[in-house]
Every structure is written in structure tokens, then in C-alpha cells.
Biopython code that builds the backbone (N, CA, C, O; Angstrom):
import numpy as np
from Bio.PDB.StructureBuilder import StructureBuilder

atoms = [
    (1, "UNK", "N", (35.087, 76.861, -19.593)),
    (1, "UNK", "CA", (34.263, 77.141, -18.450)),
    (1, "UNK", "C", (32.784, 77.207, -18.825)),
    (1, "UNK", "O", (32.020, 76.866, -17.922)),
    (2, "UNK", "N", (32.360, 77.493, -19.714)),
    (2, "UNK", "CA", (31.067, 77.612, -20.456)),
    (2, "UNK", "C", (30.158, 76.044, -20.822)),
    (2, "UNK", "O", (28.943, 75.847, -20.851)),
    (3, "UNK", "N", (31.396, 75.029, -21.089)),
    (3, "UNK", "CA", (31.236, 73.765, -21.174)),
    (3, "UNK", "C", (30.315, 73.636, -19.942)),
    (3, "UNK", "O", (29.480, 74.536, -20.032)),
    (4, "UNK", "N", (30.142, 73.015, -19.003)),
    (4, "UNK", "CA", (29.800, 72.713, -17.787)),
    (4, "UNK", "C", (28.849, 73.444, -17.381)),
    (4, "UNK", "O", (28.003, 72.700, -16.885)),
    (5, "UNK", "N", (28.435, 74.848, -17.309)),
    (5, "UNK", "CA", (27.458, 75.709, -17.297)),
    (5, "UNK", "C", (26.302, 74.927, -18.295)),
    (5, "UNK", "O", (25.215, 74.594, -17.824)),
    (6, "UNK", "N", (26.700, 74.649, -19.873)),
    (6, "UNK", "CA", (25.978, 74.613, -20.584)),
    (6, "UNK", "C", (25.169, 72.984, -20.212)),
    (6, "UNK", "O", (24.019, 72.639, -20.482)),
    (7, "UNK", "N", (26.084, 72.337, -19.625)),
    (7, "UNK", "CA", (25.716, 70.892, -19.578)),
    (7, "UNK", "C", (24.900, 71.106, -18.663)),
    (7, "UNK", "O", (23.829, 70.514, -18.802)),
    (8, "UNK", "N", (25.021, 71.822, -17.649)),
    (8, "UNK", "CA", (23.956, 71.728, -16.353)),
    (8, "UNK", "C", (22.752, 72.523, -17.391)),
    (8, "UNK", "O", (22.006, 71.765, -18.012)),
    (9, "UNK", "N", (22.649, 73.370, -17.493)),
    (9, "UNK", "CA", (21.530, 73.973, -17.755)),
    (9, "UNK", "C", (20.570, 72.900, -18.738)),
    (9, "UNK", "O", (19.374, 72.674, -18.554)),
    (10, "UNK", "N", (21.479, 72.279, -19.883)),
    (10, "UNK", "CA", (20.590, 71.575, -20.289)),
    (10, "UNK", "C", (20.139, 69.987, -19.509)),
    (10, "UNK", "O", (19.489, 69.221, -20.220)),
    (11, "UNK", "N", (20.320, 69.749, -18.764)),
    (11, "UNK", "CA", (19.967, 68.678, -17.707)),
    (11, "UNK", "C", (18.720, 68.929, -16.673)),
    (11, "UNK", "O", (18.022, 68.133, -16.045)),
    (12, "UNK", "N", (18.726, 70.533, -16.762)),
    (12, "UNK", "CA", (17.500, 71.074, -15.919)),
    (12, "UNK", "C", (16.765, 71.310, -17.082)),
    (12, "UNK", "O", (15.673, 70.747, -17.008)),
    (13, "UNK", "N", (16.887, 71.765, -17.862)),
    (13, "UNK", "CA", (15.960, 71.474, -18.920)),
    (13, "UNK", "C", (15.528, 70.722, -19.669)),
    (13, "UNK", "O", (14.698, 71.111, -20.490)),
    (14, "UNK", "N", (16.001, 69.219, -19.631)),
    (14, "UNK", "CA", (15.570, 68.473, -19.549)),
    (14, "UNK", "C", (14.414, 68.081, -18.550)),
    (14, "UNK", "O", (13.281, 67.733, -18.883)),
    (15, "UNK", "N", (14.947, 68.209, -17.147)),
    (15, "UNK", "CA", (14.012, 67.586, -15.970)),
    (15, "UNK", "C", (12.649, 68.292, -16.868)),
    (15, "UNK", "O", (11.720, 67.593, -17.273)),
    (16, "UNK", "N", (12.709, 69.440, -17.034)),
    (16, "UNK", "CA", (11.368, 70.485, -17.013)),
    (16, "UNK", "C", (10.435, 69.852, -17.894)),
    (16, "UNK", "O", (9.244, 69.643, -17.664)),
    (17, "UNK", "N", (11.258, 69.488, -19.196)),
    (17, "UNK", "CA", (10.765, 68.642, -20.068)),
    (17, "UNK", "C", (9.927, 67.487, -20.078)),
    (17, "UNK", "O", (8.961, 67.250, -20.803)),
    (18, "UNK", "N", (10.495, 66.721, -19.061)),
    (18, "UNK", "CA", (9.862, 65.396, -18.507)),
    (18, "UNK", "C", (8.770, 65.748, -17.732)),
    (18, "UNK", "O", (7.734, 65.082, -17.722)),
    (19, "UNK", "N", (8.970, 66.946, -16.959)),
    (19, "UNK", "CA", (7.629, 67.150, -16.183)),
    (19, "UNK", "C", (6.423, 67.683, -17.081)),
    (19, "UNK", "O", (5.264, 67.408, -16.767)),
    (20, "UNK", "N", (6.703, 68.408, -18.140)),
    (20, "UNK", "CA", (5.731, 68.810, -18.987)),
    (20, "UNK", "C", (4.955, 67.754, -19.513)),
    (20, "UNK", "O", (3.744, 67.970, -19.574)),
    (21, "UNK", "N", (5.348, 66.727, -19.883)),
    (21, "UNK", "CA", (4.934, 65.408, -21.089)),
    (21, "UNK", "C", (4.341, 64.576, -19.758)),
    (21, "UNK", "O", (3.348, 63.863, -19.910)),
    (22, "UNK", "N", (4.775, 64.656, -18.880)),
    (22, "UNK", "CA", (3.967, 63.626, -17.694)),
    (22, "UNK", "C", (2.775, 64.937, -17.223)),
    (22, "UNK", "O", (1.793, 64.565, -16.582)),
    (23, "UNK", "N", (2.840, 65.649, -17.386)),
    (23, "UNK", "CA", (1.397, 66.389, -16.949)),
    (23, "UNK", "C", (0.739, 66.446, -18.540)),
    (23, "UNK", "O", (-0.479, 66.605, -18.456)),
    (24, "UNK", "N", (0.992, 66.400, -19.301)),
    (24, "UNK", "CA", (0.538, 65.756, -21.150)),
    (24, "UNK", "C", (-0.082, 64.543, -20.572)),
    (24, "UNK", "O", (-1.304, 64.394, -20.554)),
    (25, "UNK", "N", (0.927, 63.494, -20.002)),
    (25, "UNK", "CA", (-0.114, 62.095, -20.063)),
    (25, "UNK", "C", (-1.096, 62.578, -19.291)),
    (25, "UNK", "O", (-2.183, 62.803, -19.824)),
    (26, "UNK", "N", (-0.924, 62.818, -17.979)),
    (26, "UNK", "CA", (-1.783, 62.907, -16.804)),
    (26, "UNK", "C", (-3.217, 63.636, -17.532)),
    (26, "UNK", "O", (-4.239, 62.961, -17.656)),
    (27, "UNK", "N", (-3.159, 64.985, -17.959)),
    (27, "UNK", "CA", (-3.880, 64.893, -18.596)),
    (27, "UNK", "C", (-5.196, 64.385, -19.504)),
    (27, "UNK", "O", (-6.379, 64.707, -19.395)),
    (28, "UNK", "N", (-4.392, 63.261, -20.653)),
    (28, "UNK", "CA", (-5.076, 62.602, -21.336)),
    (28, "UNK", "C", (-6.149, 61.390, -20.365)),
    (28, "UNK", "O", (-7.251, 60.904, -20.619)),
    (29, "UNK", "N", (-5.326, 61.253, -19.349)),
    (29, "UNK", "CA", (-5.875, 60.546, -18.475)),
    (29, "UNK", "C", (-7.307, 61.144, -17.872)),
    (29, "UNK", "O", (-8.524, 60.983, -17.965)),
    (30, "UNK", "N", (-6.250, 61.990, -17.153)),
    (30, "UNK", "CA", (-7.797, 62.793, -16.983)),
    (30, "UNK", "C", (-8.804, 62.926, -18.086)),
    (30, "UNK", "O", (-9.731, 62.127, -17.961)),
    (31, "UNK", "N", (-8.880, 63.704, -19.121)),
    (31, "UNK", "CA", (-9.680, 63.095, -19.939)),
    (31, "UNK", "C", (-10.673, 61.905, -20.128)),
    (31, "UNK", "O", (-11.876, 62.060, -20.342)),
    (32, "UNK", "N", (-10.000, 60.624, -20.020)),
    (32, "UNK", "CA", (-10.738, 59.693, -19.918)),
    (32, "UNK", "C", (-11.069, 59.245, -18.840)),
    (32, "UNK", "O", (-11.722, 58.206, -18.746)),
    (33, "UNK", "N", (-10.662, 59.979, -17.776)),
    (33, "UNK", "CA", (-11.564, 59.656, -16.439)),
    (33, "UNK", "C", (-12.707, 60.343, -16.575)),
    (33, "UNK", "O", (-13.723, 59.669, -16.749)),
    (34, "UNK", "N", (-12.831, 61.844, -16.530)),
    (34, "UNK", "CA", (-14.249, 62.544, -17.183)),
    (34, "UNK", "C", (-14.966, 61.499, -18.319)),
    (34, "UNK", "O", (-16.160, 61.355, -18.059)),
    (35, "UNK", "N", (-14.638, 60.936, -19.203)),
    (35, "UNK", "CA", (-15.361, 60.098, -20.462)),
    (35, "UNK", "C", (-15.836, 58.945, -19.404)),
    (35, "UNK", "O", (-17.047, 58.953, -19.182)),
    (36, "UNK", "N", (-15.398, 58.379, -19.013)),
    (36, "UNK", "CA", (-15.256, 57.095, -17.957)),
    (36, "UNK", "C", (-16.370, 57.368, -16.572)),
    (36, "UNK", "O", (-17.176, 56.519, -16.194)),
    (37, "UNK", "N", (-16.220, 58.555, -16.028)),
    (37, "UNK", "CA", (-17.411, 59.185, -15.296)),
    (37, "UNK", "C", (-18.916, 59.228, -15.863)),
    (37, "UNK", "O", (-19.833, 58.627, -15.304)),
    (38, "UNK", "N", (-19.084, 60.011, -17.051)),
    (38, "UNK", "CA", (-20.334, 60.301, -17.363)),
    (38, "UNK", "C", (-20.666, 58.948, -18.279)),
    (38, "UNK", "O", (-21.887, 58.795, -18.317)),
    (39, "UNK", "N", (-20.063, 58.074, -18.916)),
    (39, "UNK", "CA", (-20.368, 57.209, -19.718)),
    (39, "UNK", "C", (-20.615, 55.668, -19.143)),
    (39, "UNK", "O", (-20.442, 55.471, -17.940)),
    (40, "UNK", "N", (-20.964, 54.733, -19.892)),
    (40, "UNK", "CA", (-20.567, 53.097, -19.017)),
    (40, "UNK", "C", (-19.333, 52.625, -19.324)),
    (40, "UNK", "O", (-19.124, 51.484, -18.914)),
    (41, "UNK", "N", (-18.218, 53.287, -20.077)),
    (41, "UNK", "CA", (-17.268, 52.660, -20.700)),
    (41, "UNK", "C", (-16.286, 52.120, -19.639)),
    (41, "UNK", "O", (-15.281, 51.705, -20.215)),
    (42, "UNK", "N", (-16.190, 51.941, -18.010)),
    (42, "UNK", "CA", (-15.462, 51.317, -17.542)),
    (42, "UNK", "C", (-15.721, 49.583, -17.691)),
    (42, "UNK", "O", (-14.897, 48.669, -17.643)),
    (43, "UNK", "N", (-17.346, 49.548, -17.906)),
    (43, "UNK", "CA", (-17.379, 47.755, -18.408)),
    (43, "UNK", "C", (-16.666, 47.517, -19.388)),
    (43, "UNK", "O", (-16.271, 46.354, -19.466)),
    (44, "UNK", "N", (-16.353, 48.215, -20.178)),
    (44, "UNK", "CA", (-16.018, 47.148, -21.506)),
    (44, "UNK", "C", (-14.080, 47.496, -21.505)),
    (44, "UNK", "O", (-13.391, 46.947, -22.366)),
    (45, "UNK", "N", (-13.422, 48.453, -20.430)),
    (45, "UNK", "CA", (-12.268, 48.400, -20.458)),
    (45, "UNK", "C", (-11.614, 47.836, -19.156)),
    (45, "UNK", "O", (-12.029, 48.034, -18.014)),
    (46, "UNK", "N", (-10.539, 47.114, -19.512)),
    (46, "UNK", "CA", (-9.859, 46.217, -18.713)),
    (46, "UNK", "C", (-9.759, 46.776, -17.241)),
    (46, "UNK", "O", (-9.499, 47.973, -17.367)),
    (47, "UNK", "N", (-9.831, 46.514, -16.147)),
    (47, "UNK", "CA", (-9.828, 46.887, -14.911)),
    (47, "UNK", "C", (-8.542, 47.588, -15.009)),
    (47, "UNK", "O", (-8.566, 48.811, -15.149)),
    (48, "UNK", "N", (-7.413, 46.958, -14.953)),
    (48, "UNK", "CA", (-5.754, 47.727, -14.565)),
    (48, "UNK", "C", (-5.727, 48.893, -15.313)),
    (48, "UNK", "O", (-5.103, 49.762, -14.705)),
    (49, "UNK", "N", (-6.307, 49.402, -16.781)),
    (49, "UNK", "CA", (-6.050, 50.593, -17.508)),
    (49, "UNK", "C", (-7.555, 51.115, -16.253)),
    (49, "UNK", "O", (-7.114, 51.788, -15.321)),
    (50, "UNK", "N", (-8.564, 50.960, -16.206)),
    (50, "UNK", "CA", (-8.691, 51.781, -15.223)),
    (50, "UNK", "C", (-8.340, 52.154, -14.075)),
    (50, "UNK", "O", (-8.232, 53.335, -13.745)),
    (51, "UNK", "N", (-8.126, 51.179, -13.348)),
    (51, "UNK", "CA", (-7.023, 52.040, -12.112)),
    (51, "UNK", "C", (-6.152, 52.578, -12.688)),
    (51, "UNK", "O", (-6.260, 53.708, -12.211)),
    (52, "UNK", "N", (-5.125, 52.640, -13.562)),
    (52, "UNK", "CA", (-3.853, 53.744, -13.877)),
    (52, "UNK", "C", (-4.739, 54.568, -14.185)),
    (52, "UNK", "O", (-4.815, 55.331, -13.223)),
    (53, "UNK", "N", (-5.891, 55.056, -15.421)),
    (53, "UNK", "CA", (-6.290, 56.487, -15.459)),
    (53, "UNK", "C", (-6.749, 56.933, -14.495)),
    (53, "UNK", "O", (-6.580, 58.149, -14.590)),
    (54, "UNK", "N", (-7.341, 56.667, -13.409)),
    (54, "UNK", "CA", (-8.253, 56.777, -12.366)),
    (54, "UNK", "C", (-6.860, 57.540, -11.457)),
    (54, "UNK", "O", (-7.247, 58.550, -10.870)),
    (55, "UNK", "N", (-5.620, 57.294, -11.284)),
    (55, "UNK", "CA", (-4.617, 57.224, -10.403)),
    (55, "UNK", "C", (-4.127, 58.489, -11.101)),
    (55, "UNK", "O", (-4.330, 59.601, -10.612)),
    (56, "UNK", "N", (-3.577, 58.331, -12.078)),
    (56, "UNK", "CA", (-2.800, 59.439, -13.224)),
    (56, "UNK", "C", (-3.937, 60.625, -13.614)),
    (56, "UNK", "O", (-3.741, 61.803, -13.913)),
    (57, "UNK", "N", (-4.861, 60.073, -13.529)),
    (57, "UNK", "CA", (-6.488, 61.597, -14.120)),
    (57, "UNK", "C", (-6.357, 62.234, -12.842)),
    (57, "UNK", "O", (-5.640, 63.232, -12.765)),
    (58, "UNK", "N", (-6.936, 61.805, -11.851)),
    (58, "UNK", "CA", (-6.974, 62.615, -10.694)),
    (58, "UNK", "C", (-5.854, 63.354, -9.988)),
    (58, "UNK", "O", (-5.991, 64.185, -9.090)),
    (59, "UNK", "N", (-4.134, 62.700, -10.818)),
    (59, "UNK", "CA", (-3.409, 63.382, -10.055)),
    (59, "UNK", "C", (-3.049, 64.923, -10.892)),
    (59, "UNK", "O", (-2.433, 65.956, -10.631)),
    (60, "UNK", "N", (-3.911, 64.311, -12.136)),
    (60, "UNK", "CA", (-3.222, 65.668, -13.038)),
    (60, "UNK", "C", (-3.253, 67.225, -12.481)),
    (60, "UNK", "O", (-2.409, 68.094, -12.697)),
    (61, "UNK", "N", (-4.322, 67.317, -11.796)),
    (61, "UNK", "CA", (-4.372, 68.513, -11.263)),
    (61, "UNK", "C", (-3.156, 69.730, -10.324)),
    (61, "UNK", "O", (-2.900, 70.898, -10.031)),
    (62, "UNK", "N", (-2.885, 68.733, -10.248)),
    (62, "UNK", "CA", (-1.339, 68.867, -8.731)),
    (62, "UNK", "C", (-0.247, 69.010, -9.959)),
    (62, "UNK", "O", (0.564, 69.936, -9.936)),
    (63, "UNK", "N", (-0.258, 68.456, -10.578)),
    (63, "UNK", "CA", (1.207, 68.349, -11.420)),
    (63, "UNK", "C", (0.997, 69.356, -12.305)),
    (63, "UNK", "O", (1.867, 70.217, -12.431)),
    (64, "UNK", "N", (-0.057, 69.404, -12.976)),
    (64, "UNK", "CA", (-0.729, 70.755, -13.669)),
    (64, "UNK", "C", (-0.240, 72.453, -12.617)),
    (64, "UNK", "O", (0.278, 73.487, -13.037)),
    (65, "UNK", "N", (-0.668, 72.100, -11.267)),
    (65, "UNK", "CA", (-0.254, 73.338, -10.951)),
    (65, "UNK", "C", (0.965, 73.480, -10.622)),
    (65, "UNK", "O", (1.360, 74.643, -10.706)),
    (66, "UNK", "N", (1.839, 72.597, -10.219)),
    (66, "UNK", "CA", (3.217, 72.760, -10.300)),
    (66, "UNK", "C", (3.920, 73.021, -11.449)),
    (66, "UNK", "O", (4.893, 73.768, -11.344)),
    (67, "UNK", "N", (3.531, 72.390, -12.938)),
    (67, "UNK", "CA", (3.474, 72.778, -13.798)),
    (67, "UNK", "C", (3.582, 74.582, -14.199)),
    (67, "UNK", "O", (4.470, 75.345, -14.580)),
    (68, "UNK", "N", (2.216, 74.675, -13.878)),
    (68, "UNK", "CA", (1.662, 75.889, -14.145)),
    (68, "UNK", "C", (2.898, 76.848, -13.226)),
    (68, "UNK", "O", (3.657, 77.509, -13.935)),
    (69, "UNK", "N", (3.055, 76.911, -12.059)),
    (69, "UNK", "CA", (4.159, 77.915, -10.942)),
    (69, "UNK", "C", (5.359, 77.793, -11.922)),
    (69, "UNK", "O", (5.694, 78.832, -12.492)),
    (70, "UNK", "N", (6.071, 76.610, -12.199)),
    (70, "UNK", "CA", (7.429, 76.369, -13.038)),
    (70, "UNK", "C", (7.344, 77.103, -13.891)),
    (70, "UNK", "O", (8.136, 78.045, -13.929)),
    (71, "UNK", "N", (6.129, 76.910, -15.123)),
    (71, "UNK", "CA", (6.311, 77.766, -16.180)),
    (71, "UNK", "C", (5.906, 79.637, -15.790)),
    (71, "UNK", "O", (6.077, 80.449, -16.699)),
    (72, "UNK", "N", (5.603, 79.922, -14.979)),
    (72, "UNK", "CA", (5.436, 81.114, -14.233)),
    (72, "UNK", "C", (6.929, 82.058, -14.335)),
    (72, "UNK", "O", (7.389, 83.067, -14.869)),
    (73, "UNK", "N", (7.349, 80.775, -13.280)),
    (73, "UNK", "CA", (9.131, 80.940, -12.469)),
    (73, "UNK", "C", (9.845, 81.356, -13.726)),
    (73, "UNK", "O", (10.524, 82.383, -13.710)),
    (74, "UNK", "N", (9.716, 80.488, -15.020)),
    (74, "UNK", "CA", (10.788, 80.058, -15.650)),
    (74, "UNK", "C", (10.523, 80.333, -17.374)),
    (74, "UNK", "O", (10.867, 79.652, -18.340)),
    (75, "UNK", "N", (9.829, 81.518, -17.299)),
    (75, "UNK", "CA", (9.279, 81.825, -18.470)),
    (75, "UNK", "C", (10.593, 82.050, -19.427)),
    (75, "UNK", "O", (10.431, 81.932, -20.641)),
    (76, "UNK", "N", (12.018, 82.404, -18.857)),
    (76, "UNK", "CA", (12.914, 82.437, -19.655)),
    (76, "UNK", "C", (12.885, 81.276, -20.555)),
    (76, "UNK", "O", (12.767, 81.373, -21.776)),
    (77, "UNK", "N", (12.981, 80.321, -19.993)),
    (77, "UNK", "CA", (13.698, 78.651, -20.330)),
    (77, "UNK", "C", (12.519, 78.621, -21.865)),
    (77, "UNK", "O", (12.909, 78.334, -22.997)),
    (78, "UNK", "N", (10.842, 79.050, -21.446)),
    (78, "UNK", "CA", (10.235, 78.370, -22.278)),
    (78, "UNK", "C", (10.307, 78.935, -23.642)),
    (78, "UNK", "O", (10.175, 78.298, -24.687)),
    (79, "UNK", "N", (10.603, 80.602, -23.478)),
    (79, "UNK", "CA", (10.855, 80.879, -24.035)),
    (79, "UNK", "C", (12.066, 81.328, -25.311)),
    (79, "UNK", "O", (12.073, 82.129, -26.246)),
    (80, "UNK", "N", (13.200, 80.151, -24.646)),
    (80, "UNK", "CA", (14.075, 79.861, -25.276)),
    (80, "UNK", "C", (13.620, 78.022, -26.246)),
    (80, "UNK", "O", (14.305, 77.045, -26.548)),
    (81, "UNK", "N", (12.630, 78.264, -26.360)),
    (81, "UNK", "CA", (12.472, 76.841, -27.141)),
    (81, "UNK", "C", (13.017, 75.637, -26.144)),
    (81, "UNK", "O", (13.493, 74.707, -26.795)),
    (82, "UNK", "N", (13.047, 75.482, -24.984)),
    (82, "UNK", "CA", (13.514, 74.029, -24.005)),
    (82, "UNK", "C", (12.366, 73.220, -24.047)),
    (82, "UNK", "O", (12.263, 72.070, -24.472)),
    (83, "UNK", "N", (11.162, 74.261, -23.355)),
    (83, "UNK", "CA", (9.775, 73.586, -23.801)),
    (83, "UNK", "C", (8.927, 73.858, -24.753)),
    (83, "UNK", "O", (8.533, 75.022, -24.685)),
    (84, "UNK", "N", (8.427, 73.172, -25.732)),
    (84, "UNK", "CA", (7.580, 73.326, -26.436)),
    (84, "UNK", "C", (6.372, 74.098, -26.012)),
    (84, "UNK", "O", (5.505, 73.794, -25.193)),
    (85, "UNK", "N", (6.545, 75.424, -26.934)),
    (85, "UNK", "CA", (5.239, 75.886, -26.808)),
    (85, "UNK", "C", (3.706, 75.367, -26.719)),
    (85, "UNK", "O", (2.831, 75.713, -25.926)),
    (86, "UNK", "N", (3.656, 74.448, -27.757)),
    (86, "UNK", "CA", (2.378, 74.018, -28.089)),
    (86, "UNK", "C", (1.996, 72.745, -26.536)),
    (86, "UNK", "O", (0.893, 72.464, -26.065)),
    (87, "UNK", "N", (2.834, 72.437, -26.277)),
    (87, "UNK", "CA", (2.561, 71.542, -24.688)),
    (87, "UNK", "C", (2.323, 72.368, -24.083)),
    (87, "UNK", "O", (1.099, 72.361, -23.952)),
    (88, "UNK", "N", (2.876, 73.425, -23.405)),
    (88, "UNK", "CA", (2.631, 74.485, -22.321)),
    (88, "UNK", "C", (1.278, 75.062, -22.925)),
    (88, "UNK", "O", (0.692, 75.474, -21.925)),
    (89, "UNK", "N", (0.453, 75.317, -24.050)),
    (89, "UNK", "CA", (-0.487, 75.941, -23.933)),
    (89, "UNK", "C", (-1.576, 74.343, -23.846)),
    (89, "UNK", "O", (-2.721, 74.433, -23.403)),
    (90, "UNK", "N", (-1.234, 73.527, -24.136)),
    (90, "UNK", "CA", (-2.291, 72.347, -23.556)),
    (90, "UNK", "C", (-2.508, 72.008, -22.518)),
    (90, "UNK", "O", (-3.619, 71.703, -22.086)),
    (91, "UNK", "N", (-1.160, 72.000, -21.742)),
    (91, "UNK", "CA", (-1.206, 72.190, -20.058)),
    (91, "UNK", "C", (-1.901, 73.370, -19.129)),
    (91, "UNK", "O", (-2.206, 73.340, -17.937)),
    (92, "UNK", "N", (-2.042, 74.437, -20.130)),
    (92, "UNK", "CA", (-2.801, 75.239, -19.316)),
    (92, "UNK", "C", (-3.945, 75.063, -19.732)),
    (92, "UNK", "O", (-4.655, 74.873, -18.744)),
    (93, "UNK", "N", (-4.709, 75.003, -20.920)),
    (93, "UNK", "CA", (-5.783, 74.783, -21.027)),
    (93, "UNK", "C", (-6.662, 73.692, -20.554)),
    (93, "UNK", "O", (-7.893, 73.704, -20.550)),
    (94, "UNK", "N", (-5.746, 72.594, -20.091)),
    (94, "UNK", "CA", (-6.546, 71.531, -19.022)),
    (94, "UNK", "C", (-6.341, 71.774, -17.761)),
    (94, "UNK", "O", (-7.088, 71.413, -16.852)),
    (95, "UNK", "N", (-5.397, 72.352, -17.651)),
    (95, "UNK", "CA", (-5.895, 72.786, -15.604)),
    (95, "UNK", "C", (-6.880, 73.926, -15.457)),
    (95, "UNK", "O", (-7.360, 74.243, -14.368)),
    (96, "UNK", "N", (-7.129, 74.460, -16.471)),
    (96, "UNK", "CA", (-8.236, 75.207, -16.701)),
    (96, "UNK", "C", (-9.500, 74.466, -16.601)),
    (96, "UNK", "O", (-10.120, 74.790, -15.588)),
    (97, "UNK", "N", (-10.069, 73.605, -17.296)),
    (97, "UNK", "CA", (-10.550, 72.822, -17.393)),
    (97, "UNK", "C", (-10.756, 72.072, -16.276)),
    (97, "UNK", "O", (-11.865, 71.998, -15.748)),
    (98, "UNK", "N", (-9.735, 71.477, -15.845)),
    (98, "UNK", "CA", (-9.295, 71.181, -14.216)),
    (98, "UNK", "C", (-10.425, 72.092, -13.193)),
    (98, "UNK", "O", (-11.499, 71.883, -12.627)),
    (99, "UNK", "N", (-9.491, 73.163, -13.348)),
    (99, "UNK", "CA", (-10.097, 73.734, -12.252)),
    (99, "UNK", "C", (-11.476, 74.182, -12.434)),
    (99, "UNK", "O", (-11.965, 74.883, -11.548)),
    (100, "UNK", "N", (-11.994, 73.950, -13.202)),
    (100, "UNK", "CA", (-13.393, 74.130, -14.057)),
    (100, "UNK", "C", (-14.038, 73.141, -13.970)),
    (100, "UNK", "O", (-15.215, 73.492, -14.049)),
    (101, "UNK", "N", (-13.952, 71.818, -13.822)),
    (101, "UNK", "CA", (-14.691, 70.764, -13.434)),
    (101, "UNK", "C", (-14.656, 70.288, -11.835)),
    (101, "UNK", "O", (-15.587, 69.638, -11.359)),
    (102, "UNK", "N", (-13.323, 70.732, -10.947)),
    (102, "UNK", "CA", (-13.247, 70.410, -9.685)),
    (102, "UNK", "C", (-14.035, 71.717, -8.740)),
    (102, "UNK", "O", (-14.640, 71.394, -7.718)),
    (103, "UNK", "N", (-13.984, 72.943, -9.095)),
    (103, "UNK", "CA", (-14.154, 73.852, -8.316)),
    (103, "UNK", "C", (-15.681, 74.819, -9.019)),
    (103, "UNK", "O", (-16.378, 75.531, -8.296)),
    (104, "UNK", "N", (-15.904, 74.644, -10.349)),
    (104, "UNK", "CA", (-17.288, 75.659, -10.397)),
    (104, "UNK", "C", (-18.528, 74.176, -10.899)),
    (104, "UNK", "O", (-19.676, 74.105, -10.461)),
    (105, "UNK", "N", (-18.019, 73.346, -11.692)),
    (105, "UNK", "CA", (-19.421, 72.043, -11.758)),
    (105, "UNK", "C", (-19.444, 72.037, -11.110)),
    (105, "UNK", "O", (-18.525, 72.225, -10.313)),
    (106, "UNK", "N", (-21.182, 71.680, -10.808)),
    (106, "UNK", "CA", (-21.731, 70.960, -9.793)),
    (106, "UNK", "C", (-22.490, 70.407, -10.722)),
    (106, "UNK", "O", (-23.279, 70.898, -11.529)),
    (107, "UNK", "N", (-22.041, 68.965, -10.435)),
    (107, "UNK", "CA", (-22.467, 67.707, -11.446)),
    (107, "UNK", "C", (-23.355, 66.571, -10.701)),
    (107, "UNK", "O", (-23.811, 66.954, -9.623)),
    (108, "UNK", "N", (-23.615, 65.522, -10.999)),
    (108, "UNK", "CA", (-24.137, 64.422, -10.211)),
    (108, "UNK", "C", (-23.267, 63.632, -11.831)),
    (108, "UNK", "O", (-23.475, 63.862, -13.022)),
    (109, "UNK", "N", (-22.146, 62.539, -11.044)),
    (109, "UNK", "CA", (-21.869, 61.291, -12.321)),
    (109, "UNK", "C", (-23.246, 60.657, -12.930)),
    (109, "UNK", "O", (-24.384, 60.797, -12.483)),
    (110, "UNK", "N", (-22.877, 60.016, -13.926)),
    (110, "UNK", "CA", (-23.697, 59.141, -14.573)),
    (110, "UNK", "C", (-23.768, 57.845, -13.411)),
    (110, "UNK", "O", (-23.127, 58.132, -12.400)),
    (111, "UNK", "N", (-24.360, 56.612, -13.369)),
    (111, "UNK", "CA", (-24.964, 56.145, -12.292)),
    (111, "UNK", "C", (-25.434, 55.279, -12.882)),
    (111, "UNK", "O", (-26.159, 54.465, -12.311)),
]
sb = StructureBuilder()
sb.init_structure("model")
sb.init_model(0)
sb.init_chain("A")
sb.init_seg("    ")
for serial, (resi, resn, name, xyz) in enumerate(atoms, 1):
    if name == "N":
        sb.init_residue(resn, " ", resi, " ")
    sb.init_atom(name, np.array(xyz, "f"), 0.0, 1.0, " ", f" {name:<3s}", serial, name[0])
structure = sb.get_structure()
């Protein structure tokens, strides 16, 4: 009976997993949308990698905070080693960041 318990649980911990590493990419993305903002470097990179960071940077924020509520909810799981510690503290430190460039800058882009 424990069989089947155990299989589900690790299948949701999996999902959690996948959502962590896609708010990791999203992230990095973001990242280079900020680099890509203040700099000229969208001339010299291929149009299609900029639309995906442009698409994936800006969505990081949303997935970051869903992110952020999950690991809230589910502090058991992370703290059973399902998710990597060292991801969950990068994920928070860029929606930090996040919310630090969307809600207190007040910037003008490069131009």
C-alpha cells in the first residue's frame, strides 16, 4: 500500500521540479533581456533568440511568483531534498530583483 503513495508523491515532485528549472531558464532570460535593454546587443544577436528571451524574460516574473507561493505551500517537499536548495534560493533572489526592477526603478532604456 505504501508502493503507490510513494509513486504519486514522487510524480508531484517531480512536476515541482520542472517548474523550478523553467523559472531557472526564465530567469536567465530575463537576465539577458535587462543586458539586451540597456546595451546594443540585440544587433549583433539573431532575431528568433531574441524573441524567445524577450517572451521567456518577461514571463519570468509570474512563474517566479507562483514559484515563490509553491515553495511557501510546500516547504515540507523542499525541505526533504525534492528541490534543490541552491535553485530555490536563485529563484528567490531574481524575483527579488524582479520585483526590484518592475516596481521601485524608474529607468529610461538605453535608446
Amino acid at each position: 500500500m505504501e508502493q503507490p503513495e510513494q509513486e504519486q508523491a514522487k510524480k508531484r515532485a517531480g512536476k515541482l521540479r520542472i517548474l523550478f528549472r523553467l523559472a531557472f531558464i526564465c530567469n536567465i532570460f530575463f537576465i539577458v533581456c535587462i543586458i539586451m535593454r540597456y546595451t546594443t546587443a540585440p544587433r549583433y544577436i539573431p532575431q528568433p533568440l531574441v524573441e524567445l528571451a524577450v517572451i521567456l524574460g518577461w514571463l519570468a516574473p509570474v512563474i517566479n511568483l507562483i514559484n515563490f507561493v509553491l515553495a511557501l505551500l510546500l516547504l515540507s517537499r523542499i525541505r526533504n531534498k525534492q528541490v534543490p536548495v541552491w535553485l530555490l534560493y536563485v529563484n528567490i533572489i531574481c524575483f527579488l530583483l524582479q520585483i526590484y526592477f518592475f516596481f521601485i526603478l524608474k529607468d529610461v532604456p538605453y535608446t
